[in-house]
C-alpha positions as CSV (number, residue, x, y, z in Angstrom):
1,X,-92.4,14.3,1.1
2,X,-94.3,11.3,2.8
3,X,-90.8,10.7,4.7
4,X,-90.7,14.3,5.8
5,X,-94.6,14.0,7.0
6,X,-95.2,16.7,4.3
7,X,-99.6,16.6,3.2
8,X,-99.6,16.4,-0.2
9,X,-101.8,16.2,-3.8
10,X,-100.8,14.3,-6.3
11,X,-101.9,15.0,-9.4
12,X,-100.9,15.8,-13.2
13,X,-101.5,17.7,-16.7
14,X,-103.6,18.0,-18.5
15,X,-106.4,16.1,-16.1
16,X,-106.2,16.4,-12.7
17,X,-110.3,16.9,-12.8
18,X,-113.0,15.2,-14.3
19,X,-113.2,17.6,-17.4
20,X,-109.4,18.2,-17.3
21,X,-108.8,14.1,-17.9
22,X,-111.6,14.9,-20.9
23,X,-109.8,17.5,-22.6
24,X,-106.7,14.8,-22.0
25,X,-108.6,12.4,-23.7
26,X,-108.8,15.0,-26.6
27,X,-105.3,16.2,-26.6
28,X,-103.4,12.6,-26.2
29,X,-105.9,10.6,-28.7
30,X,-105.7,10.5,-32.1
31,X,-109.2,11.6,-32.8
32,X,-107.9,15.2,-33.4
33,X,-104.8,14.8,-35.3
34,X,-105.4,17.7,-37.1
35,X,-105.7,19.7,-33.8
36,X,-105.0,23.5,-34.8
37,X,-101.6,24.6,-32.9
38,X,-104.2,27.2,-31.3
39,X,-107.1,25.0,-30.3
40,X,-104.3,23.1,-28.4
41,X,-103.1,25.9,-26.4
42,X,-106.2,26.7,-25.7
43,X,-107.2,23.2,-24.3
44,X,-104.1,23.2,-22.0
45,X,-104.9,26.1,-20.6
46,X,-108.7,25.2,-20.1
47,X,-107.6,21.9,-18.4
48,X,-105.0,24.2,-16.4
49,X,-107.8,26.8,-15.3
50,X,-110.1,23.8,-14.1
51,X,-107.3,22.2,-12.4
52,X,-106.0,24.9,-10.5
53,X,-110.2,26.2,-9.5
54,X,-110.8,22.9,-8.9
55,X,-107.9,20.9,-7.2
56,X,-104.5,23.0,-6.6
57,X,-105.7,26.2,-4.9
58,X,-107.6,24.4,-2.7
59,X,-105.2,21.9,-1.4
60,X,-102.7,25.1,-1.1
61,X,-105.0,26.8,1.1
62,X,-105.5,23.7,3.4
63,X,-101.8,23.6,4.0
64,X,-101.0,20.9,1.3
65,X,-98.2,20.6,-1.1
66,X,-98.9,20.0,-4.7
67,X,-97.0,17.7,-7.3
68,X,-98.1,17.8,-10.1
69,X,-96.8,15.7,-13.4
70,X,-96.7,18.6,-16.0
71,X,-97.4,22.3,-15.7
72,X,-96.8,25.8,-17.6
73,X,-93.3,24.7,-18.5
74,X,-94.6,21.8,-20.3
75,X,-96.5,24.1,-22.3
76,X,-93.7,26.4,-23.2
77,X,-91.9,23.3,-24.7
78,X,-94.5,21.5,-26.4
79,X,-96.6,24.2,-27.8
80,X,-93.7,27.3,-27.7
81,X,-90.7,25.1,-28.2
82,X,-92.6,22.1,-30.6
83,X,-95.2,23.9,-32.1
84,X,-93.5,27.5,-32.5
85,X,-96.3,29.2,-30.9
86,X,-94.3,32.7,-29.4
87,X,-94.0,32.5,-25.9
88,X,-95.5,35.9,-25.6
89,X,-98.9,33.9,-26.4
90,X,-98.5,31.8,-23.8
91,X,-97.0,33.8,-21.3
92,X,-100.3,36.0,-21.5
93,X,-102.2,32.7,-21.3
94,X,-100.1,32.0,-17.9
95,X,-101.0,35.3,-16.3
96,X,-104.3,35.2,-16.9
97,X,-105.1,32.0,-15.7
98,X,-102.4,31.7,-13.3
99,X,-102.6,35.0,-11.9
100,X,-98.9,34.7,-10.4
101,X,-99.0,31.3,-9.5
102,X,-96.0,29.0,-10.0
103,X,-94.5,25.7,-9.0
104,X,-91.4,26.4,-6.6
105,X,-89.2,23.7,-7.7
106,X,-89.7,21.7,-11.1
107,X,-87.9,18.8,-11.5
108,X,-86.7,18.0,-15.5
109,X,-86.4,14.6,-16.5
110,X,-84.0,14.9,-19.4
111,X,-82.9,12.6,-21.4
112,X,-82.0,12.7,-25.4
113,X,-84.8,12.1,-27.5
114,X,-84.2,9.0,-29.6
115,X,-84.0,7.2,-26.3
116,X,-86.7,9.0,-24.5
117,X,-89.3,7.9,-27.6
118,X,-87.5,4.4,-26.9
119,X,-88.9,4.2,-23.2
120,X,-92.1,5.7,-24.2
121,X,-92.7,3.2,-27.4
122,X,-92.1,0.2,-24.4
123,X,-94.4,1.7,-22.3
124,X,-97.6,2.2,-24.6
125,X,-98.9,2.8,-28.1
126,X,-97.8,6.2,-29.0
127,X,-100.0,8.9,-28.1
128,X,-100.8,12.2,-30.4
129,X,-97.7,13.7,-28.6
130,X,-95.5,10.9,-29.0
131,X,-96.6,10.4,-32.7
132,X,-94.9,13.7,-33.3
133,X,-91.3,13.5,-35.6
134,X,-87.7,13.4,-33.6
135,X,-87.1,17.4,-35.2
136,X,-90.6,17.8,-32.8
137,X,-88.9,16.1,-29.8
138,X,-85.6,18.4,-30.4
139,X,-86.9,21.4,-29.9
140,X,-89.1,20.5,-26.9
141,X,-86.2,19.2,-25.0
142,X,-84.2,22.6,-26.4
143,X,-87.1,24.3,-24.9
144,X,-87.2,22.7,-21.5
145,X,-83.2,23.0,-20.9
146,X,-83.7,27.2,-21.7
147,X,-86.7,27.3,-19.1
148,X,-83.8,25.4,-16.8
149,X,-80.8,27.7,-17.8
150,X,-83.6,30.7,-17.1
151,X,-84.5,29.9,-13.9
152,X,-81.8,27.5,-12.4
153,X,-83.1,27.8,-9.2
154,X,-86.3,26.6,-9.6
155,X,-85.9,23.9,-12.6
156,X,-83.3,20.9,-11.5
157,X,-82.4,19.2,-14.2
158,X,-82.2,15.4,-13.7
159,X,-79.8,13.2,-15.8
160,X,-82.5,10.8,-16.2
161,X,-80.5,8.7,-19.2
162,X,-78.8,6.7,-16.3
163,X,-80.5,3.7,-14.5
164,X,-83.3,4.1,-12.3
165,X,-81.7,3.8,-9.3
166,X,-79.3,6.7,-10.3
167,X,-82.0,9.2,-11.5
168,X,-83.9,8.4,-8.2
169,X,-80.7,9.5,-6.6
170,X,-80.3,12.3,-8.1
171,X,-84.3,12.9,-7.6
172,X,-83.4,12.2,-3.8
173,X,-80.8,14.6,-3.4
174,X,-82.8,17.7,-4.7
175,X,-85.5,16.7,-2.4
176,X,-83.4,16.2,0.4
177,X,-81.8,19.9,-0.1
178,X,-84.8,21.4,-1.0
179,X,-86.5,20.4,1.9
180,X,-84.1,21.4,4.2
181,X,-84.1,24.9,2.8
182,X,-88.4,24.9,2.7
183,X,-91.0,26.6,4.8
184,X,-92.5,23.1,5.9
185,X,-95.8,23.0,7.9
């Protein structure tokens, strides 16, 4: 996008804002463990509300693109997919809050799970996510690839098992076609 002289926000979920990187705080850590699958949903959804008042819907209006590391589709994998909550729940969440909004391309990492929780147990100490058991992992993955078989045009899913330089090839291409076939400013 900086190639293509495209204004953009970078940003990510949950945080994004001051009280959306709190609620973080309380969904990652371990301080909550014992979280109620509700009181999570809920959090996301507060974090999302913030970030959207706060951050996205202004930076739309000025013109700007938004990327954003995690959105609704993360929370119909995790909390739908890996904590069975019915997506009807969080579909009403989504409207609400939302109000129509969605992302007009999502790309989707994928990768199977004993290896992703490889990467991730390099990269840090597990977080209240990561903690989770590989049956967790399975159905969040199952999840994301029925959001992608749903809505193929939006969700690209990226084989991203193979070396960097290959999944940023991949990440390149659907860039490259996508914006060739955008509105741009």
């Amino acid at each position: 996008m900086e190639q293509a002289g495209i204004a953009f926000l970078e940003t990510r979920e949950p945080g994004g804002t001051q009280l959306g990187e709190d609620l973080r705080q309380l969904l990652l850590g371990h301080k909550h463990t014992g979280m109620s699958d509700d009181a999570e949903l809920l959090l996301m959804f507060a974090s999302r509300a913030e970030h959207l008042q706060q951050k996205i819907l202004p930076a739309l209006d000025n013109g700007q693109w938004v990327l954003c590391d995690r959105f609704t589709d993360a929370t119909y994998a995790y909390q739908g997919g890996g904590r069975g909550i019915d997506f009807s729940r969080i579909e009403t969440l989504e409207n609400w809050v939302q109000q129509g909004l969605k992302p007009d391309l999502t790309l989707l990492l994928d990768l199977p799970v004993a290896l992703g929780l490889e990467r991730a147990g390099k990269r840090s100490a597990p977080d209240r996510f990561e903690s989770e058991a590989g049956a967790f992992f399975e159905n969040v993955r199952k999840s994301y690839l029925e959001l992608a078989n749903r809505e193929p045009e939006r969700i690209k899913v990226i084989d991203a098992s193979l070396t960097l330089d290959e999944v940023l090839a991949q990440i390149t291409a659907v860039m490259q076609h996508y914006l060739a076939n955008s509105q741009q400013p």
